[in-house]
CHARMM internal coordinates of N, CA and C (Angstrom, degrees):
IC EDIT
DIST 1 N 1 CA 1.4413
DIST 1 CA 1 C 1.5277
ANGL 1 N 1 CA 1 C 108.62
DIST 1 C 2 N 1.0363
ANGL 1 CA 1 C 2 N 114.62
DIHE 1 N 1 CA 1 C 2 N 118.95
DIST 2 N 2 CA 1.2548
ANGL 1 C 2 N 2 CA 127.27
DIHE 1 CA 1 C 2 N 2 CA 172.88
DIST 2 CA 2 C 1.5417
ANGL 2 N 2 CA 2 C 127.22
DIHE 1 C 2 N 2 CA 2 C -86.28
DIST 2 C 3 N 1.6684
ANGL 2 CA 2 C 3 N 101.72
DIHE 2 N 2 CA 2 C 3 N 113.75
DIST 3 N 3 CA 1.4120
ANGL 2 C 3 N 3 CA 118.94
DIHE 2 CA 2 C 3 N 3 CA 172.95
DIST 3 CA 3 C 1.5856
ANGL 3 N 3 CA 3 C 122.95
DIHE 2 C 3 N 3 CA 3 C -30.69
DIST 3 C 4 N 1.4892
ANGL 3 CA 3 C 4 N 137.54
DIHE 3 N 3 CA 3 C 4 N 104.56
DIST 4 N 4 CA 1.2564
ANGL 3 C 4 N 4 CA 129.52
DIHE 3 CA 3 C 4 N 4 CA 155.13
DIST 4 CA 4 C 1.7698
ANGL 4 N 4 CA 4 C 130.86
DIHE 3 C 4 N 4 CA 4 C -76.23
DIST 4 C 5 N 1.2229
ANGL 4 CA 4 C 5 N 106.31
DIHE 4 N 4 CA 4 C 5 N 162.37
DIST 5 N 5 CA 2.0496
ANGL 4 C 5 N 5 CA 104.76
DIHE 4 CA 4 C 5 N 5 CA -158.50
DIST 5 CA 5 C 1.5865
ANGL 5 N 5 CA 5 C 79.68
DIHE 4 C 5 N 5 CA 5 C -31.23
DIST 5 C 6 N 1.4119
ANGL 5 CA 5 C 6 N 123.23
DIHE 5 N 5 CA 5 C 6 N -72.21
DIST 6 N 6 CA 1.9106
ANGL 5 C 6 N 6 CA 133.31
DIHE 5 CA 5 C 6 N 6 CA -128.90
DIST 6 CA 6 C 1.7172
ANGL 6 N 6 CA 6 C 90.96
DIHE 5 C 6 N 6 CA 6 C -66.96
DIST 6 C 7 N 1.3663
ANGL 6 CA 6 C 7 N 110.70
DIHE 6 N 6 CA 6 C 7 N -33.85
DIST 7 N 7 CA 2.2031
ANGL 6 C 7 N 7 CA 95.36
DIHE 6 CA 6 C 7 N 7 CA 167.88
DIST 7 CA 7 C 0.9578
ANGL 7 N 7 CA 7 C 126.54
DIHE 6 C 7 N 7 CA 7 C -66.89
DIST 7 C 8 N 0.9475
ANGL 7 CA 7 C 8 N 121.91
DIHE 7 N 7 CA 7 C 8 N -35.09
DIST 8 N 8 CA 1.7496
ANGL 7 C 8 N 8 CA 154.27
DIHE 7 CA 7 C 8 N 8 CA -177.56
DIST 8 CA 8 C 1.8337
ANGL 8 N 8 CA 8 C 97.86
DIHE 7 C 8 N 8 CA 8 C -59.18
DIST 8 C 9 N 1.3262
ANGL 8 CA 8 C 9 N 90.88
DIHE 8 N 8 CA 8 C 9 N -69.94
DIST 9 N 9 CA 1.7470
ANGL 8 C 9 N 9 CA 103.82
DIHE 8 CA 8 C 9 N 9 CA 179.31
DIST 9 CA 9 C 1.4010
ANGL 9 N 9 CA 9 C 125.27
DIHE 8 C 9 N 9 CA 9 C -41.39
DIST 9 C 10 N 1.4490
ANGL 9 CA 9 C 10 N 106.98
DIHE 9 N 9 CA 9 C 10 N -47.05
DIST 10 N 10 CA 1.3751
ANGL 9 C 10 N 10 CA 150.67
DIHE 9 CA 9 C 10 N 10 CA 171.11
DIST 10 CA 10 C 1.6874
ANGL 10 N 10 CA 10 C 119.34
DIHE 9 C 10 N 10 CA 10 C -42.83
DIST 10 C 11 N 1.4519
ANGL 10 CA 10 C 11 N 97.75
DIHE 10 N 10 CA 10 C 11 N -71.52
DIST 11 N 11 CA 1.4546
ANGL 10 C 11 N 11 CA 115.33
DIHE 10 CA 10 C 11 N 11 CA 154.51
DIST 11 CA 11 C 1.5343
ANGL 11 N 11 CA 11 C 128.53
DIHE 10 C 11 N 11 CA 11 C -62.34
DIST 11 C 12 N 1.2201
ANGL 11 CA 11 C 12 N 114.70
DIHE 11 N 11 CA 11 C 12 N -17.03
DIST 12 N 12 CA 1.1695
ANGL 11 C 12 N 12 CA 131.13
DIHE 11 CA 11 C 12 N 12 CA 167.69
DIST 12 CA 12 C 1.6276
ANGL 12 N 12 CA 12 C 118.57
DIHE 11 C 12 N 12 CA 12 C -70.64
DIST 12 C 13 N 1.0359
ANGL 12 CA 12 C 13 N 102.02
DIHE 12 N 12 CA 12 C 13 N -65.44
DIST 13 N 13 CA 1.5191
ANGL 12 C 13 N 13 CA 99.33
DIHE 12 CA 12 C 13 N 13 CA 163.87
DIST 13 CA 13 C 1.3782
ANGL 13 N 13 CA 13 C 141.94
DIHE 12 C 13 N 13 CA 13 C -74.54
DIST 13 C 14 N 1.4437
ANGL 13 CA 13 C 14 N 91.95
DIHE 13 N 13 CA 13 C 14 N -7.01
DIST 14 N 14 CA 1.5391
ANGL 13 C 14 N 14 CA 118.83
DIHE 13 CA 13 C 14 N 14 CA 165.47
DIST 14 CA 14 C 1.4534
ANGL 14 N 14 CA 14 C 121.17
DIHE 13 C 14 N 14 CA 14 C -75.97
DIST 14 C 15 N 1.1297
ANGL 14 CA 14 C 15 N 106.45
DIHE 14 N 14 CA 14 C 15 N -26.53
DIST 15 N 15 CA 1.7917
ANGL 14 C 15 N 15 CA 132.05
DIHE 14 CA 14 C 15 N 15 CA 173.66
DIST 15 CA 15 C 1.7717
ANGL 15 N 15 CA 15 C 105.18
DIHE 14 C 15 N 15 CA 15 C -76.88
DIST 15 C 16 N 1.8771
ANGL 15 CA 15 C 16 N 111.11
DIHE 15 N 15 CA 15 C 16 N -57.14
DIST 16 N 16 CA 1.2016
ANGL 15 C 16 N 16 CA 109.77
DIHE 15 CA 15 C 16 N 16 CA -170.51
DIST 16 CA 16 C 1.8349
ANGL 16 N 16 CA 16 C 107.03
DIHE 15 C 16 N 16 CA 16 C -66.30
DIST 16 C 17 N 1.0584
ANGL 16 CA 16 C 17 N 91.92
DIHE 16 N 16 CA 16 C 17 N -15.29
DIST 17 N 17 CA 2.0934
ANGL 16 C 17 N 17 CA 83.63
DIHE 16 CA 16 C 17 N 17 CA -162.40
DIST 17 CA 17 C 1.9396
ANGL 17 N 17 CA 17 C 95.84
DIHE 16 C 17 N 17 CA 17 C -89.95
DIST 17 C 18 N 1.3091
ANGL 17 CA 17 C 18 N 89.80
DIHE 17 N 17 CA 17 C 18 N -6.93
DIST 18 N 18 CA 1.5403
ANGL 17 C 18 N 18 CA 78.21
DIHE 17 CA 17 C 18 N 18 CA -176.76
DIST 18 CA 18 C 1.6190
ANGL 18 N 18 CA 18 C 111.78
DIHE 17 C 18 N 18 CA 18 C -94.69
DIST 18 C 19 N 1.4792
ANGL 18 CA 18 C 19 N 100.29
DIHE 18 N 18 CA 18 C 19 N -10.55
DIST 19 N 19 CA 1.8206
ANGL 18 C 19 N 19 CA 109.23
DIHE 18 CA 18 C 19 N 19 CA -164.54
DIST 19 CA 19 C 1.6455
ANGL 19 N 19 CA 19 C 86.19
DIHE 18 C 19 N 19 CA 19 C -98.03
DIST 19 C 20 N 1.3405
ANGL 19 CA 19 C 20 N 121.42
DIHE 19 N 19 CA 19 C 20 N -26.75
DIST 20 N 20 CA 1.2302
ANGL 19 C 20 N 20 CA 119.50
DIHE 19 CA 19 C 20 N 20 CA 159.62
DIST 20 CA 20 C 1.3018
ANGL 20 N 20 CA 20 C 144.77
DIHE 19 C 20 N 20 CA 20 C -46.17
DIST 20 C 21 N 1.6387
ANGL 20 CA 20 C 21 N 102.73
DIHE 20 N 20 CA 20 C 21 N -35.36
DIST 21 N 21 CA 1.6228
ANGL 20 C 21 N 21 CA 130.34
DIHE 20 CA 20 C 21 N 21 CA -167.49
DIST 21 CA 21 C 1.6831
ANGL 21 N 21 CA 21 C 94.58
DIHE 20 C 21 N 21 CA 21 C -84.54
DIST 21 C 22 N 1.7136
ANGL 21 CA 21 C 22 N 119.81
DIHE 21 N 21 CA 21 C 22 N -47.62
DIST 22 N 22 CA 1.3460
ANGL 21 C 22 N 22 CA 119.18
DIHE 21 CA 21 C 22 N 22 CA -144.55
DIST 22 CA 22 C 2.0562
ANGL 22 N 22 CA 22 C 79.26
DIHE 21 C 22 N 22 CA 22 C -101.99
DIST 22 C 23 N 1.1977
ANGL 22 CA 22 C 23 N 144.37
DIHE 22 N 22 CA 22 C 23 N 23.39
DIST 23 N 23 CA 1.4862
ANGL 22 C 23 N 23 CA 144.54
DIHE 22 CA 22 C 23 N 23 CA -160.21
DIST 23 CA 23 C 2.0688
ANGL 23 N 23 CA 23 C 66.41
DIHE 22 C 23 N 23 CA 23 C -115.86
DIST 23 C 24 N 1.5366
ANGL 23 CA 23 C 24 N 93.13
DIHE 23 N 23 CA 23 C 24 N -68.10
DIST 24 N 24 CA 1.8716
ANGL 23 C 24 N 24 CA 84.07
DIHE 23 CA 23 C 24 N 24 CA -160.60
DIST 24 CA 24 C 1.3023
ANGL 24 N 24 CA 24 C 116.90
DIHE 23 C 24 N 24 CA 24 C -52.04
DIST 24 C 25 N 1.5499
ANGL 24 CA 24 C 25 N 122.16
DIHE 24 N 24 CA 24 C 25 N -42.56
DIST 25 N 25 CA 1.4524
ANGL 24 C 25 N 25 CA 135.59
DIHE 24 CA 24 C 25 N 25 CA 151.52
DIST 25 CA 25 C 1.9612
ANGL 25 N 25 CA 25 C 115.89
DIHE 24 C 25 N 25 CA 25 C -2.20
DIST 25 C 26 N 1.8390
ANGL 25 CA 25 C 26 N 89.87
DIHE 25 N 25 CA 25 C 26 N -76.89
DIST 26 N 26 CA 1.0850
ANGL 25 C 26 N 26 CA 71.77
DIHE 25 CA 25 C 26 N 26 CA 164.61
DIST 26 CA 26 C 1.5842
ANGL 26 N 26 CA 26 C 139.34
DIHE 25 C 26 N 26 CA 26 C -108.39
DIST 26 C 27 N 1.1359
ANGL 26 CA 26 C 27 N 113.92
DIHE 26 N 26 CA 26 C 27 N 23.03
DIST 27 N 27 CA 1.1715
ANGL 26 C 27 N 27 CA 115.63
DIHE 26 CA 26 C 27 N 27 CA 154.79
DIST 27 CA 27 C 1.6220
ANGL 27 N 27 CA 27 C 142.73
DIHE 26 C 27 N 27 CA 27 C -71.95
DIST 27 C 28 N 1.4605
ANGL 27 CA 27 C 28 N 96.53
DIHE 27 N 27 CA 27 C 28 N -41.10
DIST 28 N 28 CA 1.3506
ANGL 27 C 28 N 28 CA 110.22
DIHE 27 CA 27 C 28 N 28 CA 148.91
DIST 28 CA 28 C 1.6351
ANGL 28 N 28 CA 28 C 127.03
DIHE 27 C 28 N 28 CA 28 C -58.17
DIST 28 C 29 N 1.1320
ANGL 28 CA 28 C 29 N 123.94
DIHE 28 N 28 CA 28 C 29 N -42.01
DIST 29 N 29 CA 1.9527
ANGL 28 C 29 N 29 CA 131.00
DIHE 28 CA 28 C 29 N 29 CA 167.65
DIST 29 CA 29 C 1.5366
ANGL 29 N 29 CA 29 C 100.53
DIHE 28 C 29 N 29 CA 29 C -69.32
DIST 29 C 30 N 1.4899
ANGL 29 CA 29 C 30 N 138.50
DIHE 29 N 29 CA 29 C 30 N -20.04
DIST 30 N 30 CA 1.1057
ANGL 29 C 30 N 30 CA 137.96
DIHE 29 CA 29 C 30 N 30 CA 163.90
DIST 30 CA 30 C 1.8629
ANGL 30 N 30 CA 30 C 120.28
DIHE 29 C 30 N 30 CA 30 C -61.10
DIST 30 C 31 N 1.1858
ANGL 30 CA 30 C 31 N 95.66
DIHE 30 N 30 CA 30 C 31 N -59.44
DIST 31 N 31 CA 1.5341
ANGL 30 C 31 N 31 CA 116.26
DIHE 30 CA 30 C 31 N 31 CA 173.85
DIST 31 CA 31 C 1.2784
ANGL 31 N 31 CA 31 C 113.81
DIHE 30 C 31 N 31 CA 31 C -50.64
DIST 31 C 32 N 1.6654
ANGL 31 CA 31 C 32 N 115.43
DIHE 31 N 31 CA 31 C 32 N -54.57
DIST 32 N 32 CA 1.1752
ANGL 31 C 32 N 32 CA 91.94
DIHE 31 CA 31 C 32 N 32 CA 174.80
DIST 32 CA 32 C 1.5707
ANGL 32 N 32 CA 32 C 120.22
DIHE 31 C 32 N 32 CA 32 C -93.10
DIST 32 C 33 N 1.1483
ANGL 32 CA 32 C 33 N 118.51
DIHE 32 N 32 CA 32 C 33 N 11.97
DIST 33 N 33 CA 1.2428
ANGL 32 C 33 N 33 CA 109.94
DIHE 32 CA 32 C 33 N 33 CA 173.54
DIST 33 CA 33 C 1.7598
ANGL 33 N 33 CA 33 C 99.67
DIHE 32 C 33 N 33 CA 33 C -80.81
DIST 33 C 34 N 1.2505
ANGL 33 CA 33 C 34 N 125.36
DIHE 33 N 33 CA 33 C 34 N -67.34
DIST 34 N 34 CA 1.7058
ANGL 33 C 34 N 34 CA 116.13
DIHE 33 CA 33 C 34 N 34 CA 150.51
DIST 34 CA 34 C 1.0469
ANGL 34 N 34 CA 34 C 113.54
DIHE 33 C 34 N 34 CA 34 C -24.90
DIST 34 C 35 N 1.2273
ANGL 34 CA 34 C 35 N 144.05
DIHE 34 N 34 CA 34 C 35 N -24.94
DIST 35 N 35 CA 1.7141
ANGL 34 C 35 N 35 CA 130.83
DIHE 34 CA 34 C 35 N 35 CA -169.10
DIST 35 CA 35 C 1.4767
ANGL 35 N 35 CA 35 C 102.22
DIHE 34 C 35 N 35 CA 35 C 52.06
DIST 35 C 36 N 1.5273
ANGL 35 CA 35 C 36 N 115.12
DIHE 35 N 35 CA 35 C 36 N 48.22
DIST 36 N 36 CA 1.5550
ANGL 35 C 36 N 36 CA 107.63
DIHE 35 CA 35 C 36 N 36 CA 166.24
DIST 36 CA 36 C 1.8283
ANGL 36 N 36 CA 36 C 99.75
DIHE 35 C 36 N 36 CA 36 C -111.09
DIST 36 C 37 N 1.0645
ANGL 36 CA 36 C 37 N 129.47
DIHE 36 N 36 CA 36 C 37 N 102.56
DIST 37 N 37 CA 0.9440
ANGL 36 C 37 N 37 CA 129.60
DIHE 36 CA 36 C 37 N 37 CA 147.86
DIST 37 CA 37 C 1.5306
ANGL 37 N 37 CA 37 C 129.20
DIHE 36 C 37 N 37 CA 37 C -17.47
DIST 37 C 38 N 1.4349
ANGL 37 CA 37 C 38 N 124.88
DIHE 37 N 37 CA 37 C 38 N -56.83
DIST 38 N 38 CA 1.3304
ANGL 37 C 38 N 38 CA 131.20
DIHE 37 CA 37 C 38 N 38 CA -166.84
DIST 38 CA 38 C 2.2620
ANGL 38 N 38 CA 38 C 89.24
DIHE 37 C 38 N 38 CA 38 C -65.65
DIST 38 C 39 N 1.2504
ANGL 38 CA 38 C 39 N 104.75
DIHE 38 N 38 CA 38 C 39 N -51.67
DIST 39 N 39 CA 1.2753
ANGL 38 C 39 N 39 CA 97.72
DIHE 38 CA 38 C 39 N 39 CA -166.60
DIST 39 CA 39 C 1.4095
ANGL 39 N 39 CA 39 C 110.63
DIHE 38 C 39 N 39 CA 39 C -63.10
DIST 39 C 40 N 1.1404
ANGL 39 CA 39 C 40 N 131.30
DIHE 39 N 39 CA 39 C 40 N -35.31
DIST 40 N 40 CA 1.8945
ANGL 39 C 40 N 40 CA 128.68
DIHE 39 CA 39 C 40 N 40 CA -167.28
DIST 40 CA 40 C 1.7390
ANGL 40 N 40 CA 40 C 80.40
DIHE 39 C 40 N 40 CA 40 C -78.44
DIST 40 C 41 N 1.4215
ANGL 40 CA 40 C 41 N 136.97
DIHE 40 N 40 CA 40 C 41 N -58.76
DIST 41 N 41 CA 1.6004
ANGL 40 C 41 N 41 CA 118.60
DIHE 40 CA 40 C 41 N 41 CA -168.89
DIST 41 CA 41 C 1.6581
ANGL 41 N 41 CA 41 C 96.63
DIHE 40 C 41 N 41 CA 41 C -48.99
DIST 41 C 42 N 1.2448
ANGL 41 CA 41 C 42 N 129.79
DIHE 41 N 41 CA 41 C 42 N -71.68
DIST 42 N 42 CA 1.3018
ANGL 41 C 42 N 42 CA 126.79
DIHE 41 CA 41 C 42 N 42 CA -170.67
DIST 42 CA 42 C 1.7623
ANGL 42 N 42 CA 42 C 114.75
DIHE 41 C 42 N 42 CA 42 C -38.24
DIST 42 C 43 N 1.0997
ANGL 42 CA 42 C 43 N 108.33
DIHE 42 N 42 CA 42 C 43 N -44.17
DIST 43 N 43 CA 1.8391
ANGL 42 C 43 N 43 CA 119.55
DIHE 42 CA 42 C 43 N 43 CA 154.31
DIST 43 CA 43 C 1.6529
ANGL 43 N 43 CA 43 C 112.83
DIHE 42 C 43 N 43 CA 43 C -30.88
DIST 43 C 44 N 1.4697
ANGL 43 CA 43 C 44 N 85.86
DIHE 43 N 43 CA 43 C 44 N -95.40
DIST 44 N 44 CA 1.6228
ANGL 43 C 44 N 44 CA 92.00
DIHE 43 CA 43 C 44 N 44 CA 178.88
DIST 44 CA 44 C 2.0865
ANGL 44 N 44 CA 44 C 113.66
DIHE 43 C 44 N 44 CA 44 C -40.82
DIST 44 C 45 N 1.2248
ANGL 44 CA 44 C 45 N 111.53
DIHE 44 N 44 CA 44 C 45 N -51.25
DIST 45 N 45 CA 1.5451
ANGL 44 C 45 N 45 CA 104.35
DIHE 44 CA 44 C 45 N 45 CA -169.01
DIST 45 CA 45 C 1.6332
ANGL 45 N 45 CA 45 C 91.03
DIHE 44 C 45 N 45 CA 45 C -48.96
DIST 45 C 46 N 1.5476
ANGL 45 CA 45 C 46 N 124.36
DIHE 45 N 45 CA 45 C 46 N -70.00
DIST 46 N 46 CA 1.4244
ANGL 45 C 46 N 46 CA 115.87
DIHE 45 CA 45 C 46 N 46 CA -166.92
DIST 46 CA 46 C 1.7300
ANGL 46 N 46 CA 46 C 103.24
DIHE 45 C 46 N 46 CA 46 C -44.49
DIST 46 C 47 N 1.0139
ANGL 46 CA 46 C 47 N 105.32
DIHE 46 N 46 CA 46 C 47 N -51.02
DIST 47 N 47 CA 1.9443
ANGL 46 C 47 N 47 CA 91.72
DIHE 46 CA 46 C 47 N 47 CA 179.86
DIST 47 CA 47 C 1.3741
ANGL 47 N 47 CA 47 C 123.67
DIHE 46 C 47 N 47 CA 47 C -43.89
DIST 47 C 48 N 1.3418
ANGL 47 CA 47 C 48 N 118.02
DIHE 47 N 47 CA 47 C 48 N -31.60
DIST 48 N 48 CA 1.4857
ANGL 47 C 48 N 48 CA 134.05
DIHE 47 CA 47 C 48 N 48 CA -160.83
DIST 48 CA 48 C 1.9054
ANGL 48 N 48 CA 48 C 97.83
DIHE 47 C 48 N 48 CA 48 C -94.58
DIST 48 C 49 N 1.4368
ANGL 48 CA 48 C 49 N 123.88
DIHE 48 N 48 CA 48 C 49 N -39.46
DIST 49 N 49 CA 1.3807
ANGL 48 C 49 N 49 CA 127.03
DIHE 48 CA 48 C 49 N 49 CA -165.42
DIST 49 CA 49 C 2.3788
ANGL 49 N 49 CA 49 C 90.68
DIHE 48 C 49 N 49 CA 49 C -90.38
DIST 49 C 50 N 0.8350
ANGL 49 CA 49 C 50 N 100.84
DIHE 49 N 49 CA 49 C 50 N -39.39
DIST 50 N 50 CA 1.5989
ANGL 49 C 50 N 50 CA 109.79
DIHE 49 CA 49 C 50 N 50 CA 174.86
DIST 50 CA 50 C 1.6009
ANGL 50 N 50 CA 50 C 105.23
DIHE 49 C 50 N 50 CA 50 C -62.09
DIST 50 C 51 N 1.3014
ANGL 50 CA 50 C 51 N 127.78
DIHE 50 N 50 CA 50 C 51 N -51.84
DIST 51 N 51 CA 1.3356
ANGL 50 C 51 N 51 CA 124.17
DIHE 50 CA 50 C 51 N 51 CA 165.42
DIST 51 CA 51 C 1.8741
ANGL 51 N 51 CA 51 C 131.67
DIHE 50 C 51 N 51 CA 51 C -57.71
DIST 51 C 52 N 1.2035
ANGL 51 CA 51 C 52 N 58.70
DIHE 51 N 51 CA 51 C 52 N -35.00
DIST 52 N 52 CA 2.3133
ANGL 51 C 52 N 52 CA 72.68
DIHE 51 CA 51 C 52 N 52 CA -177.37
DIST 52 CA 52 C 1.4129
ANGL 52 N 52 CA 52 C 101.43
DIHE 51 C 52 N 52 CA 52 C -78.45
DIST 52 C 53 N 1.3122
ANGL 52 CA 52 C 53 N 116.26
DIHE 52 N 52 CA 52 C 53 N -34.27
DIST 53 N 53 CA 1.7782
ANGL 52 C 53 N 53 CA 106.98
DIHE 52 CA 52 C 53 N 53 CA -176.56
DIST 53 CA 53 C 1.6698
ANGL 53 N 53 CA 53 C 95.94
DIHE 52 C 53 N 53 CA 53 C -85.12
DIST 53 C 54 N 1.1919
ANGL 53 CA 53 C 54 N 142.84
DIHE 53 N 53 CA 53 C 54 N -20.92
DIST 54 N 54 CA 1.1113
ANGL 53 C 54 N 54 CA 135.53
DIHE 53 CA 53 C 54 N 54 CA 136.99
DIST 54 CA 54 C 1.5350
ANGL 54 N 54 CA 54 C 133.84
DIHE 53 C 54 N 54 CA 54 C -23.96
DIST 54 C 55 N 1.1416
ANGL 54 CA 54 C 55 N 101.23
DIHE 54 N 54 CA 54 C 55 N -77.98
DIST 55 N 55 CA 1.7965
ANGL 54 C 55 N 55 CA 118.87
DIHE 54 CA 54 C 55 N 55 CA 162.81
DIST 55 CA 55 C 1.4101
ANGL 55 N 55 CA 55 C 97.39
DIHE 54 C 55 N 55 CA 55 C -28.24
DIST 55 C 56 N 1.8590
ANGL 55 CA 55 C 56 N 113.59
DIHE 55 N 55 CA 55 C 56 N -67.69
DIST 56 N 56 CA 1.5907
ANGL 55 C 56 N 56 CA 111.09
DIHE 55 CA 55 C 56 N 56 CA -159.46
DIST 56 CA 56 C 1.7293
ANGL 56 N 56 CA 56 C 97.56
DIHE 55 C 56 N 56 CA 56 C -58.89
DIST 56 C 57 N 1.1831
ANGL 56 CA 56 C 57 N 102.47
DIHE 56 N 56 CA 56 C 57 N -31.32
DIST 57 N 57 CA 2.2214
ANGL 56 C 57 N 57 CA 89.19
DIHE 56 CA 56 C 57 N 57 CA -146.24
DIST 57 CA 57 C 2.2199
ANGL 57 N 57 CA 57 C 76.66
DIHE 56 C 57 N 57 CA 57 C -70.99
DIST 57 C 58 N 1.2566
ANGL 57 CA 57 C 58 N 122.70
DIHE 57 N 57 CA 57 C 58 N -28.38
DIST 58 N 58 CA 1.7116
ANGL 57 C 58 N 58 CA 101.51
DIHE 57 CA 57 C 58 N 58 CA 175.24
DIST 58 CA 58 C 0.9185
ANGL 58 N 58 CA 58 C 114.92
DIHE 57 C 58 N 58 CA 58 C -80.65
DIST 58 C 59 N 1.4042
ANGL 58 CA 58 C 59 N 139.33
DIHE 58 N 58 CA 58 C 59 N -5.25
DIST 59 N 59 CA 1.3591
ANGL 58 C 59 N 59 CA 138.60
DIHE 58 CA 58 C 59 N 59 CA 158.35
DIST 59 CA 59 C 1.5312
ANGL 59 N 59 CA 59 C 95.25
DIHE 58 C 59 N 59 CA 59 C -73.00
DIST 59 C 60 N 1.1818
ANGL 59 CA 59 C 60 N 155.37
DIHE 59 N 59 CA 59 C 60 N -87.90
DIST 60 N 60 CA 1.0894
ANGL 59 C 60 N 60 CA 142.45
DIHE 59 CA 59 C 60 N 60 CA -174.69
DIST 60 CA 60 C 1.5500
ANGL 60 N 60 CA 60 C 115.85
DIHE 59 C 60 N 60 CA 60 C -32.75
DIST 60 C 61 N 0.9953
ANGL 60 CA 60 C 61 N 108.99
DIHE 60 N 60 CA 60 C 61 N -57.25
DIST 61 N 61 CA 1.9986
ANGL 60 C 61 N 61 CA 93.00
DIHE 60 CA 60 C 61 N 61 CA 174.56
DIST 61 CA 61 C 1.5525
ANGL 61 N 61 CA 61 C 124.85
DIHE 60 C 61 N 61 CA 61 C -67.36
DIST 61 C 62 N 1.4048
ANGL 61 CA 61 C 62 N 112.98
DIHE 61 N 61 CA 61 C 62 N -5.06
DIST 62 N 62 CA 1.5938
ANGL 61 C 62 N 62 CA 110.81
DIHE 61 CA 61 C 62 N 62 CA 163.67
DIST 62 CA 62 C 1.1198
ANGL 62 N 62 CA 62 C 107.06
DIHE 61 C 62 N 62 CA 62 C -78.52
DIST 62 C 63 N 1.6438
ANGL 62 CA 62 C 63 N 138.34
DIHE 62 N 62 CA 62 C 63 N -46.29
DIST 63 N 63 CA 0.9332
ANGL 62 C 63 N 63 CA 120.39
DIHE 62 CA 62 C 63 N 63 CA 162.51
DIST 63 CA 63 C 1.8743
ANGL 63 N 63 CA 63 C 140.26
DIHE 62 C 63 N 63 CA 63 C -74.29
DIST 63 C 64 N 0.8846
ANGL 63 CA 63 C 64 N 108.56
DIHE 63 N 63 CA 63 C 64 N 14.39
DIST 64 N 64 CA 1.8156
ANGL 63 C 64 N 64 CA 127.64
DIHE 63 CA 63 C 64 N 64 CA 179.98
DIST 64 CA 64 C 1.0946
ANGL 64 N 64 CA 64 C 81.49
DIHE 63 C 64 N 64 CA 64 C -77.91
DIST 64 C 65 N 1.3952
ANGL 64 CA 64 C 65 N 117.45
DIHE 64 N 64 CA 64 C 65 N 153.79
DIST 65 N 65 CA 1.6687
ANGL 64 C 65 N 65 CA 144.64
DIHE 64 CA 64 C 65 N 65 CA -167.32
DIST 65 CA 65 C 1.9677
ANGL 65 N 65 CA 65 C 89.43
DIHE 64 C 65 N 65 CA 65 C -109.48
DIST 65 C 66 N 1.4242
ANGL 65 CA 65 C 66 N 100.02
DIHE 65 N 65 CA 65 C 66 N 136.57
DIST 66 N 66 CA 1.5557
ANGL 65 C 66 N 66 CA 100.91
DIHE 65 CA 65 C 66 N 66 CA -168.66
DIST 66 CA 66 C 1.8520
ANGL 66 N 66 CA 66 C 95.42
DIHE 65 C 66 N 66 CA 66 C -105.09
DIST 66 C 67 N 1.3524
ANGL 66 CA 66 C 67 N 103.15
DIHE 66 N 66 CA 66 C 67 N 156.34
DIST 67 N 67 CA 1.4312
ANGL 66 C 67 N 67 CA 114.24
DIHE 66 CA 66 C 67 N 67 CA -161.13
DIST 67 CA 67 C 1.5861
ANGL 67 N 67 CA 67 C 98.14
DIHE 66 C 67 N 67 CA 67 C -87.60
END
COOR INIT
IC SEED 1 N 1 CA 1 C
IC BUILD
């Protein structure tokens, strides 16, 4: 079965929010290994904005009409 643009798109941003989630990951295990505070918050926020656009893109596929 062959991928159209909107799967493609789909998976695409499904890819970025996840390289997003594990970017804060380690940024946050960085920070505190530095004991810089500003960097593990900057961690966690990307974890928290990477998850929520998550949430949305499955809120959007419950509502997508299934083939």
């Amino acid at each position: 079965m062959a991928l159209d643009d909107r799967s493609r798109g789909r998976a695409r941003n499904k890819a970025r929010n996840k390289s997003q989630e594990l970017k804060g990951q380690v940024k946050e295990a960085a920070g505190r290994v530095a004991d810089d505070p500003r960097l593990e918050a900057e961690g966690r926020g990307d974890q928290t904005r990477a998850n929520l656009k998550q949430a949305a893109e499955k809120v959007k596929d419950a509502f997508r009409p299934r083939r």
